[in-house]
PyMOL CGO cylinders between C-alpha atoms (Angstrom):
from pymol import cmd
from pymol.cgo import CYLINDER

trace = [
    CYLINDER, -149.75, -38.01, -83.60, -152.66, -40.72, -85.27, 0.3, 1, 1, 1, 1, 1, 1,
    CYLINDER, -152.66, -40.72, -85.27, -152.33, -43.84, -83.65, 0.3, 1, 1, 1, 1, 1, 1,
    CYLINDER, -152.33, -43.84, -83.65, -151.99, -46.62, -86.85, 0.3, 1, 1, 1, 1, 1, 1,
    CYLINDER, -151.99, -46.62, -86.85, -154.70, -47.55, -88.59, 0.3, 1, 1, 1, 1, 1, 1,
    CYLINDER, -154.70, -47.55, -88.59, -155.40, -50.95, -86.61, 0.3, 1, 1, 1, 1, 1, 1,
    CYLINDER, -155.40, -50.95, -86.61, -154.92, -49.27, -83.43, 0.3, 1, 1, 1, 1, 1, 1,
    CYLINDER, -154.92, -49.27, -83.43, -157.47, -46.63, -84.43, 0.3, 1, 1, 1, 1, 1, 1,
    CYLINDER, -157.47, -46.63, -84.43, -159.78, -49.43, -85.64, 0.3, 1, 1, 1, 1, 1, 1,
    CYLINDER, -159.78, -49.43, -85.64, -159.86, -51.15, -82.32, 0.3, 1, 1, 1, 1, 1, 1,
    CYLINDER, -159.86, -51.15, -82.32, -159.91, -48.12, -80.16, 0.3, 1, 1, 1, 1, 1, 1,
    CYLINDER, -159.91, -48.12, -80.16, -163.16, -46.87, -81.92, 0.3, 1, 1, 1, 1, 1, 1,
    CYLINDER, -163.16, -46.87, -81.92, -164.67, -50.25, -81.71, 0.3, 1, 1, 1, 1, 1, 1,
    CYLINDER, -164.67, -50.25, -81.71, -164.13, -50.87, -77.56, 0.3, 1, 1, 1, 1, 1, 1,
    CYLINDER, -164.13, -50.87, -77.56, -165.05, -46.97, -76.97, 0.3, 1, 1, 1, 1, 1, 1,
    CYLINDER, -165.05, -46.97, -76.97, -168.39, -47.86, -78.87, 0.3, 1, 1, 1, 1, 1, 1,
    CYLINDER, -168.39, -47.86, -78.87, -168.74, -51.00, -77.11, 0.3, 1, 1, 1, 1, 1, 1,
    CYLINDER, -168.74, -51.00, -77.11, -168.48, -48.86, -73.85, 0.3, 1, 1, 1, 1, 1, 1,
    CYLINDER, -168.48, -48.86, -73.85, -171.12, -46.65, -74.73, 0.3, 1, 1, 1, 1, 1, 1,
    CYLINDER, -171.12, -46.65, -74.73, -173.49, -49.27, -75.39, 0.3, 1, 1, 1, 1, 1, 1,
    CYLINDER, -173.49, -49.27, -75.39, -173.93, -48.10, -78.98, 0.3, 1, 1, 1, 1, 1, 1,
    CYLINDER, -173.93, -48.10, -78.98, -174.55, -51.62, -80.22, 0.3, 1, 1, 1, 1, 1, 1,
    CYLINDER, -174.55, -51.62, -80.22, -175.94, -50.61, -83.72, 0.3, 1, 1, 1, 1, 1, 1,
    CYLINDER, -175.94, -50.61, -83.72, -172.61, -48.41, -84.64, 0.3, 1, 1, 1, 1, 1, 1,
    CYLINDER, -172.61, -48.41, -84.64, -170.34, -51.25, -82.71, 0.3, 1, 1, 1, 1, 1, 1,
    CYLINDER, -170.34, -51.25, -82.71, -171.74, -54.21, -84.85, 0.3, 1, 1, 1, 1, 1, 1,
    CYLINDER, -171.74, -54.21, -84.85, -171.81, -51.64, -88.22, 0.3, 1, 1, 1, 1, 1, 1,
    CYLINDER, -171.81, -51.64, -88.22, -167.61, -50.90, -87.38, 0.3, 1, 1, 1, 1, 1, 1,
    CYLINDER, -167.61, -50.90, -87.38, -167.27, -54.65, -86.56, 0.3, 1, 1, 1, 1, 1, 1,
    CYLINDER, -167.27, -54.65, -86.56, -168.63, -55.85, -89.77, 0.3, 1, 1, 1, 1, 1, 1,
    CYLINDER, -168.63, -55.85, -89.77, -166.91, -52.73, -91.85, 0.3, 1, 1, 1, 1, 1, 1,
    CYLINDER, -166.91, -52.73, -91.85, -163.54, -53.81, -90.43, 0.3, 1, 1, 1, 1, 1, 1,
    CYLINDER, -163.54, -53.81, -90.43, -164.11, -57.46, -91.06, 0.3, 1, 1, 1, 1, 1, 1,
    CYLINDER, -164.11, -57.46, -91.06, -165.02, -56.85, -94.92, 0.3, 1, 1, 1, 1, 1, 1,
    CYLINDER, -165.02, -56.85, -94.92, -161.77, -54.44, -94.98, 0.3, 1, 1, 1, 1, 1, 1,
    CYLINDER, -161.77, -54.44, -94.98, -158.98, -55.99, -97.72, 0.3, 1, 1, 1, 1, 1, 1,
    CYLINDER, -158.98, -55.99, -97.72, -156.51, -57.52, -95.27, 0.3, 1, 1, 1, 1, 1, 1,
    CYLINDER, -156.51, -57.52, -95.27, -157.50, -56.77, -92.10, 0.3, 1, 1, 1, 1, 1, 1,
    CYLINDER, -157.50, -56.77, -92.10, -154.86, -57.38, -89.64, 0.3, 1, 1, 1, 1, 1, 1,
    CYLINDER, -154.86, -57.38, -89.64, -155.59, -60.57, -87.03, 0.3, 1, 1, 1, 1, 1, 1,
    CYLINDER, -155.59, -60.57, -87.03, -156.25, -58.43, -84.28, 0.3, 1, 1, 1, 1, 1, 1,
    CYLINDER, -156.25, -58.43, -84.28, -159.26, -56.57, -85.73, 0.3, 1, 1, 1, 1, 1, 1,
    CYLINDER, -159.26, -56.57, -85.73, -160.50, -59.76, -87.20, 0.3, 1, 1, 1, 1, 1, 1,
    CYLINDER, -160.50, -59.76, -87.20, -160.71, -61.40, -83.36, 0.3, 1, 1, 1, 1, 1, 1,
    CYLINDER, -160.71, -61.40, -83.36, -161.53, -57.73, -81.87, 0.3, 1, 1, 1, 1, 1, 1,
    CYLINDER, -161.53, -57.73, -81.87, -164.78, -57.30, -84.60, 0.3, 1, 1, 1, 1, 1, 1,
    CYLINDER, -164.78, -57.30, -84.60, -165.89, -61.23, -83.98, 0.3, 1, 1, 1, 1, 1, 1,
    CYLINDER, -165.89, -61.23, -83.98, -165.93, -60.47, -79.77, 0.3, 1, 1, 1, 1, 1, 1,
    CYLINDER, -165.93, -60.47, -79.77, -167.66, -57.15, -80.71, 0.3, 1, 1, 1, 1, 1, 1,
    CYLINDER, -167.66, -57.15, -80.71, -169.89, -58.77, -82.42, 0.3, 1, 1, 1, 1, 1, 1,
    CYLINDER, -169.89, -58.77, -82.42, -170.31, -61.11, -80.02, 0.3, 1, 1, 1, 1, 1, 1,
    CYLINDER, -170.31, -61.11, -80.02, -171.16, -58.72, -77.32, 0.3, 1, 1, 1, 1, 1, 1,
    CYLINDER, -171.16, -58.72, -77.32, -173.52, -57.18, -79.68, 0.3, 1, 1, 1, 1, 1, 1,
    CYLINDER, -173.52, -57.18, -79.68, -175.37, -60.55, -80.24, 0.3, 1, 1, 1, 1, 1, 1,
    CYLINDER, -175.37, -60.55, -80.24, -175.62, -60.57, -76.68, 0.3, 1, 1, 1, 1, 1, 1,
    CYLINDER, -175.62, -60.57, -76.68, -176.84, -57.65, -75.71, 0.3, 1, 1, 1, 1, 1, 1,
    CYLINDER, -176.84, -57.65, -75.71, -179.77, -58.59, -78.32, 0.3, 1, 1, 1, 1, 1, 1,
    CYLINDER, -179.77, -58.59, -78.32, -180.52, -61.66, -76.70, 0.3, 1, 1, 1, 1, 1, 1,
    CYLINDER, -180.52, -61.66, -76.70, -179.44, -63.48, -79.73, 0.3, 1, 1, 1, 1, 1, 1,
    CYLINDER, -179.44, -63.48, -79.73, -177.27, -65.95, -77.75, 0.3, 1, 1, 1, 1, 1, 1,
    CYLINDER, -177.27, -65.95, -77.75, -177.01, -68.09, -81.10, 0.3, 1, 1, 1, 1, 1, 1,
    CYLINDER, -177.01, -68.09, -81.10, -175.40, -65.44, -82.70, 0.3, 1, 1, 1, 1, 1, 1,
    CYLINDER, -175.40, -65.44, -82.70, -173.01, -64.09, -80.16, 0.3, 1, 1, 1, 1, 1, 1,
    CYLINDER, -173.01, -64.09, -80.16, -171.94, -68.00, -79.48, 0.3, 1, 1, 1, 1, 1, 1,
    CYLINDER, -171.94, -68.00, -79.48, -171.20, -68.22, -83.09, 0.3, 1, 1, 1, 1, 1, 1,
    CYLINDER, -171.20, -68.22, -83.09, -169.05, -64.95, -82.97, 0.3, 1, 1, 1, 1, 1, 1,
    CYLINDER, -169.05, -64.95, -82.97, -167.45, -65.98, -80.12, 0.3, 1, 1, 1, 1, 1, 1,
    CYLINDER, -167.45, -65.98, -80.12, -166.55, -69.72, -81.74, 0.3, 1, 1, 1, 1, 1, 1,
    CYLINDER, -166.55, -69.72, -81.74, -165.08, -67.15, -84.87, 0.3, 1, 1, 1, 1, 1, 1,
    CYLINDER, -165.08, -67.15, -84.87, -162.89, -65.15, -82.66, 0.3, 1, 1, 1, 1, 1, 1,
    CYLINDER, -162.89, -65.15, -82.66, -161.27, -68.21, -80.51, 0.3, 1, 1, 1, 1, 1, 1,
    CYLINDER, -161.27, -68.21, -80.51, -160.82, -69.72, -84.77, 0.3, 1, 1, 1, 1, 1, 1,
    CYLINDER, -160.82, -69.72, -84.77, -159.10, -67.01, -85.60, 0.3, 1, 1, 1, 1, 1, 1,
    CYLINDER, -159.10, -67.01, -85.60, -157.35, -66.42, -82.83, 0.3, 1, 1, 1, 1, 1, 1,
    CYLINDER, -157.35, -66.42, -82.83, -155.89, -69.79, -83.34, 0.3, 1, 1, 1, 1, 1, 1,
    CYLINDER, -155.89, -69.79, -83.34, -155.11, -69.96, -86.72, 0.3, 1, 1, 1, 1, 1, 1,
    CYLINDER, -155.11, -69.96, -86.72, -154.08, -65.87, -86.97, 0.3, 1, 1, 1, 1, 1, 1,
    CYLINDER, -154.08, -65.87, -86.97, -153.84, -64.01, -84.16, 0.3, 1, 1, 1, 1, 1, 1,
    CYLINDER, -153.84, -64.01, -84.16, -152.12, -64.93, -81.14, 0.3, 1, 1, 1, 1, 1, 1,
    CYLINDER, -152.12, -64.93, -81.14, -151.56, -68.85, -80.41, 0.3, 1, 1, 1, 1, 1, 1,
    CYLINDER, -151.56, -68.85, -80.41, -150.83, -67.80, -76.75, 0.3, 1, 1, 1, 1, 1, 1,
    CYLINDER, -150.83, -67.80, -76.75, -153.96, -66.50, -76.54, 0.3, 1, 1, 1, 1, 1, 1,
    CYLINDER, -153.96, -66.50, -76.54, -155.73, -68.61, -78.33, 0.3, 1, 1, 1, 1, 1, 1,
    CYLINDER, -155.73, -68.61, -78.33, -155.97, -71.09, -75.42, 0.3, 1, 1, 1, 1, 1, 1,
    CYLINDER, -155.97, -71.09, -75.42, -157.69, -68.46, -73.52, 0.3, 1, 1, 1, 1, 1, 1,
    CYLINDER, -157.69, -68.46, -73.52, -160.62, -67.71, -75.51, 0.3, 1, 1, 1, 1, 1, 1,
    CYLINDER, -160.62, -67.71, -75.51, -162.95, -70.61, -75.42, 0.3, 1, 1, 1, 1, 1, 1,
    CYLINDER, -162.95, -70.61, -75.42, -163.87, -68.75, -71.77, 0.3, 1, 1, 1, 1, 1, 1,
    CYLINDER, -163.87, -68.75, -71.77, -165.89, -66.58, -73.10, 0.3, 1, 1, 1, 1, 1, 1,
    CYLINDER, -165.89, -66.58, -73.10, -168.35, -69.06, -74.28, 0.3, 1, 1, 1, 1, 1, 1,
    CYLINDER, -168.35, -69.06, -74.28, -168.40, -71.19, -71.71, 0.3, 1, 1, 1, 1, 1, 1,
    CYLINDER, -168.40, -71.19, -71.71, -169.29, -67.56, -68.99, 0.3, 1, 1, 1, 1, 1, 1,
    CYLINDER, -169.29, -67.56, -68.99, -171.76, -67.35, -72.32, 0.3, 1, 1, 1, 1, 1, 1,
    CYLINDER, -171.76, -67.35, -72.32, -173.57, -71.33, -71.90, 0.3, 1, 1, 1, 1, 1, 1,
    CYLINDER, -173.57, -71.33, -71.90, -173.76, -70.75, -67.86, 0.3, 1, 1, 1, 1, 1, 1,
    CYLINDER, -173.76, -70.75, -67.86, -175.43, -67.79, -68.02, 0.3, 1, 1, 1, 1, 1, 1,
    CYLINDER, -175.43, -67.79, -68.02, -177.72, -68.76, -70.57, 0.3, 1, 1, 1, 1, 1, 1,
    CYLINDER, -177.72, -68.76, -70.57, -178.48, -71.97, -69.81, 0.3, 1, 1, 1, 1, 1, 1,
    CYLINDER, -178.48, -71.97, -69.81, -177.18, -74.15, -72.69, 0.3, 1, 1, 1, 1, 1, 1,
    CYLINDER, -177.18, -74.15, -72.69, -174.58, -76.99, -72.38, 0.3, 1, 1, 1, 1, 1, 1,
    CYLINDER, -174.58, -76.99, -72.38, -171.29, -76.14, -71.93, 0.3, 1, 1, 1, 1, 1, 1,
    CYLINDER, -171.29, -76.14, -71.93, -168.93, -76.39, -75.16, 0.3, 1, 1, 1, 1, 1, 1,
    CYLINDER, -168.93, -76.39, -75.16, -166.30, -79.22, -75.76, 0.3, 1, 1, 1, 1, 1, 1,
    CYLINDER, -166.30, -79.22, -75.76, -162.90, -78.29, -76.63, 0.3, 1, 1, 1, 1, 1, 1,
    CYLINDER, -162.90, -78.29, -76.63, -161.89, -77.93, -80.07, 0.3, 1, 1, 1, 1, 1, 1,
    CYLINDER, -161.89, -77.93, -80.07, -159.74, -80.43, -81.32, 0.3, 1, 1, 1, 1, 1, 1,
    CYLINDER, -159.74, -80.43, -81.32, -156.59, -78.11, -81.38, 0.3, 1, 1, 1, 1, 1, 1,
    CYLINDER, -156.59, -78.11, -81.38, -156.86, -77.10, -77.60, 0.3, 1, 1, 1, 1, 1, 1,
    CYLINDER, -156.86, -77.10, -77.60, -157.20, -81.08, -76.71, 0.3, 1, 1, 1, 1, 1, 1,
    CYLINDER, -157.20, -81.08, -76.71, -153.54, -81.10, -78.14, 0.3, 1, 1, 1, 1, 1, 1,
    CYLINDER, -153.54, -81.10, -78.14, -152.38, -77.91, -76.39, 0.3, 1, 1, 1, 1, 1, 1,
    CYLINDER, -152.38, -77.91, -76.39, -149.82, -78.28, -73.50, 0.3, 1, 1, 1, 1, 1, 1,
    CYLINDER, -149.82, -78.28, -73.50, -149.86, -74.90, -72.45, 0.3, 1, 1, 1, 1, 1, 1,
    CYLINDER, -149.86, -74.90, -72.45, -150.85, -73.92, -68.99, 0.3, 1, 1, 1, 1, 1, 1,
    CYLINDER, -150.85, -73.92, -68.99, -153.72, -71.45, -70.31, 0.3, 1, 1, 1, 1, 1, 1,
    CYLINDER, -153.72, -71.45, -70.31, -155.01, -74.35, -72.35, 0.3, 1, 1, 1, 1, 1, 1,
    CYLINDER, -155.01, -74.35, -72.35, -154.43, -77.00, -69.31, 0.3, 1, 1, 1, 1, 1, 1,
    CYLINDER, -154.43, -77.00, -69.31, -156.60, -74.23, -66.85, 0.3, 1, 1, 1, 1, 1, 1,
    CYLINDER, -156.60, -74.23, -66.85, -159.54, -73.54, -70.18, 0.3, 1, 1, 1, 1, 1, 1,
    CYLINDER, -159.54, -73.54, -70.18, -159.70, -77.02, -70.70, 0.3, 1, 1, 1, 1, 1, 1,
    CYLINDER, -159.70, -77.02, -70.70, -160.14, -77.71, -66.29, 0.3, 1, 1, 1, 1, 1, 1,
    CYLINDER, -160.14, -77.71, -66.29, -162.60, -74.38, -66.48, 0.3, 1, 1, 1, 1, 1, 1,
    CYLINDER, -162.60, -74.38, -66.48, -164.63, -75.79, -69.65, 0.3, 1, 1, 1, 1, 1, 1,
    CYLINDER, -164.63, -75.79, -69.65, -164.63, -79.73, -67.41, 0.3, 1, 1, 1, 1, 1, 1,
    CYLINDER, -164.63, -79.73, -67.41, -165.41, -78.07, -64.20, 0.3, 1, 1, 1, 1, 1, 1,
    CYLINDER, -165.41, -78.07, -64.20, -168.56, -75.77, -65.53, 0.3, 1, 1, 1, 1, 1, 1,
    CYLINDER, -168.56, -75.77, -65.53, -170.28, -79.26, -67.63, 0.3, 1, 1, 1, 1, 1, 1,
    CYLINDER, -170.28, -79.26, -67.63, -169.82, -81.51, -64.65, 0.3, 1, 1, 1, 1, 1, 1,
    CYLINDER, -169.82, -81.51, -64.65, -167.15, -83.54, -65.64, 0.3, 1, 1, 1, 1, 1, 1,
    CYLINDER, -167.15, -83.54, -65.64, -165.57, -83.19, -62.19, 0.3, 1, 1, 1, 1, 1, 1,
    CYLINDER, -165.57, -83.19, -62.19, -163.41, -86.64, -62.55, 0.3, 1, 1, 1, 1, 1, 1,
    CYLINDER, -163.41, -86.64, -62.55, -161.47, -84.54, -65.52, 0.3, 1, 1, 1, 1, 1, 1,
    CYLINDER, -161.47, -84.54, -65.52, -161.36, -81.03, -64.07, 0.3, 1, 1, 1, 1, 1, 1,
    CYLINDER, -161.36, -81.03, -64.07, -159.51, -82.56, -60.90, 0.3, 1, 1, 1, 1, 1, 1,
    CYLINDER, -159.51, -82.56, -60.90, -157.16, -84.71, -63.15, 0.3, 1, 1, 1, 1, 1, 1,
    CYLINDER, -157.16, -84.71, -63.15, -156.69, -81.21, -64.73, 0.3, 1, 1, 1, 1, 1, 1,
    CYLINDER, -156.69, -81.21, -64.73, -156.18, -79.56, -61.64, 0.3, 1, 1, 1, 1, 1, 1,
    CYLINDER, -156.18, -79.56, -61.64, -153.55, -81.98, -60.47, 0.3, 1, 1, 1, 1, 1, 1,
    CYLINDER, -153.55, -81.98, -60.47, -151.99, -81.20, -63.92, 0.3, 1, 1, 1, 1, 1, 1,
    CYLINDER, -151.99, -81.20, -63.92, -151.86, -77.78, -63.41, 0.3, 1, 1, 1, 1, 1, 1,
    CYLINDER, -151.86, -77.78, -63.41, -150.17, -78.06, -59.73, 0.3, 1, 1, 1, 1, 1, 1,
    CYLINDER, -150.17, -78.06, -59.73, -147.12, -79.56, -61.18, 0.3, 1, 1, 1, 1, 1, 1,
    CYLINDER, -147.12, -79.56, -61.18, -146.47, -76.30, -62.86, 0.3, 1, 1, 1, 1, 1, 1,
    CYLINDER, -146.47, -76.30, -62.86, -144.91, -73.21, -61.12, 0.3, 1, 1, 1, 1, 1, 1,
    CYLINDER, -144.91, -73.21, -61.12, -147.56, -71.38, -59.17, 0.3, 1, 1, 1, 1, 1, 1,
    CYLINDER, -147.56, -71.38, -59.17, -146.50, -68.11, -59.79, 0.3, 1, 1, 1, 1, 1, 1,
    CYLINDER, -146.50, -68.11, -59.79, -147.32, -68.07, -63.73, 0.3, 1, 1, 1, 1, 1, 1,
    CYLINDER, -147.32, -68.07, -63.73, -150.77, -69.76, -62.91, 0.3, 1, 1, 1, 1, 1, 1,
    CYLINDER, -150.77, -69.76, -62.91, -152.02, -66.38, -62.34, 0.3, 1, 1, 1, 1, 1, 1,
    CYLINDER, -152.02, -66.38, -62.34, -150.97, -64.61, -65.01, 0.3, 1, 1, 1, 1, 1, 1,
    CYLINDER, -150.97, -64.61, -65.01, -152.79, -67.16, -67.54, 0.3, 1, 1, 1, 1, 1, 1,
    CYLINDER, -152.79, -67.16, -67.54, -156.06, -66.84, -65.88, 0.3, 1, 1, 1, 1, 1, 1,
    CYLINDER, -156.06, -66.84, -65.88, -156.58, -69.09, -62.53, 0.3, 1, 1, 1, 1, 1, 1,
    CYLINDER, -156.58, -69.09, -62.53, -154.84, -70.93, -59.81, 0.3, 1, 1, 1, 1, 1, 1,
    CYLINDER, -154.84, -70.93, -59.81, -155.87, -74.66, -58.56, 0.3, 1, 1, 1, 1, 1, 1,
    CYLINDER, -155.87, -74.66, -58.56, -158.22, -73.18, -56.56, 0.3, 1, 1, 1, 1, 1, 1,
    CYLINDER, -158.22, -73.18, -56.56, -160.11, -71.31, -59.17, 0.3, 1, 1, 1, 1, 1, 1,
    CYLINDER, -160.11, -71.31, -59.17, -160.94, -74.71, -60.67, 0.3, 1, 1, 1, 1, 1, 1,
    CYLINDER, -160.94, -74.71, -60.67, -161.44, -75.82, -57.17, 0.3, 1, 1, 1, 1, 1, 1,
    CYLINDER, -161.44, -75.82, -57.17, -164.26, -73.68, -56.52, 0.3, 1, 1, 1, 1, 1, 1,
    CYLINDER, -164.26, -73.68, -56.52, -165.75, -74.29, -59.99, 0.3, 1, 1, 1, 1, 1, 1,
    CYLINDER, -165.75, -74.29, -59.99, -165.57, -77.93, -59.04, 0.3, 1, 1, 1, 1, 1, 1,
    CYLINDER, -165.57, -77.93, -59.04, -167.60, -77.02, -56.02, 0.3, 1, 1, 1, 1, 1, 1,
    CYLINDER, -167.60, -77.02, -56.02, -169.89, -74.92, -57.52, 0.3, 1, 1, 1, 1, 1, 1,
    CYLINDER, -169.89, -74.92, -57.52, -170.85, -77.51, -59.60, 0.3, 1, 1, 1, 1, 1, 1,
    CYLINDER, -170.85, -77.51, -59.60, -171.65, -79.37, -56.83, 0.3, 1, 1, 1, 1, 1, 1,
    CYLINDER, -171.65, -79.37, -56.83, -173.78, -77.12, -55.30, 0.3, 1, 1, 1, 1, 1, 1,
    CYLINDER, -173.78, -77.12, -55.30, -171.47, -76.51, -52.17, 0.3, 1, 1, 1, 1, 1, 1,
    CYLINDER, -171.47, -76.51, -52.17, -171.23, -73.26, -52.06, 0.3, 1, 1, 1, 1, 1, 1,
    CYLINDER, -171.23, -73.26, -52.06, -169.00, -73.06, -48.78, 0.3, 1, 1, 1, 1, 1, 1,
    CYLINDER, -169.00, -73.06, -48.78, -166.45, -74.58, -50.59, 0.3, 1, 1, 1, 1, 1, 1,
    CYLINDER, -166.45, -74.58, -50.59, -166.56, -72.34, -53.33, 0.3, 1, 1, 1, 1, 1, 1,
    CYLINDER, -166.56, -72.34, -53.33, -166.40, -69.00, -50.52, 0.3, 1, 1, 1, 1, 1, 1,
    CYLINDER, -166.40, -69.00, -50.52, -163.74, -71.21, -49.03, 0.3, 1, 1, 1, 1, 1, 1,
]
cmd.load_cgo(trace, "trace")
């Protein structure tokens, strides 16, 4: 049995990604995006492909820009849930490239949810604004600990990014 079409689409793209075949990843990624009504989930799946393409290039420009297209349409199409969760990526991106951590778009500075509470603590934490990640932390206490996991980091998570910050790295092993 085929799996559908979308399905298909983003099984091809991640099984290229794995083999490192950037040149066919970014040509499906760009295919699927010009496509007459792609579904959301290709859309966000061909922007983070292209991302990691970008990447791999050493055009860090490029896969930010990606990456600030897939958390945009993950927002307005794809999953709202999810949506919270995606700004990650380009902060992980800004550390490890040495540019300044992003702000929050406006929409996630509204967002209640605990994915957005522990992105927007993560995104505070990694550009030094310790006074807000802890206010965030505290925030994020008050809900029940045993979904904190499940959206992508506990307290101490943002603890130890707190710490790192701070260069005290026996906290963070702590």
């Amino acid at each position: 049995q085929l799996l559908p079409t979308a399905d298909r689409q983003l099984a091809d793209l991640n099984l290229t990604l794995a083999g490192r075949d950037w040149e066919r990843a970014d040509s499906l990624a760009t295919g699927y995006e010009r496509m007459p009504q792609p579904g959301a989930r290709v859309l966000v799946q061909s922007a983070w492909a292209r991302a990691h393409v970008a990447a791999a290039r050493g055009e860090v420009g490029g896969a930010e820009a990606h990456l600030r297209r897939a958390e945009m349409l993950q927002h307005e199409k794809g999953n709202p849930a999810l949506a919270a969760r995606t700004p990650r990526h380009r902060v992980l991106l800004a550390l490890v490239s040495g540019r300044a951590v992003p702000r929050p778009e406006p929409w996630l500075e509204r967002d209640t949810t605990t994915s957005a509470l522990i992105t927007r603590a993560y995104m505070a934490a990694a550009s030094g604004e310790t006074s807000r990640a802890r206010d965030l932390r505290t925030r994020l206490r008050a809900r029940p600990t045993t979904r904190l996991g499940a959206h992508g980091a506990t307290p101490e998570f943002i603890e130890a990014w707190i710490a790192a910050r701070a260069a005290q790295w026996n906290e963070v092993v702590r």
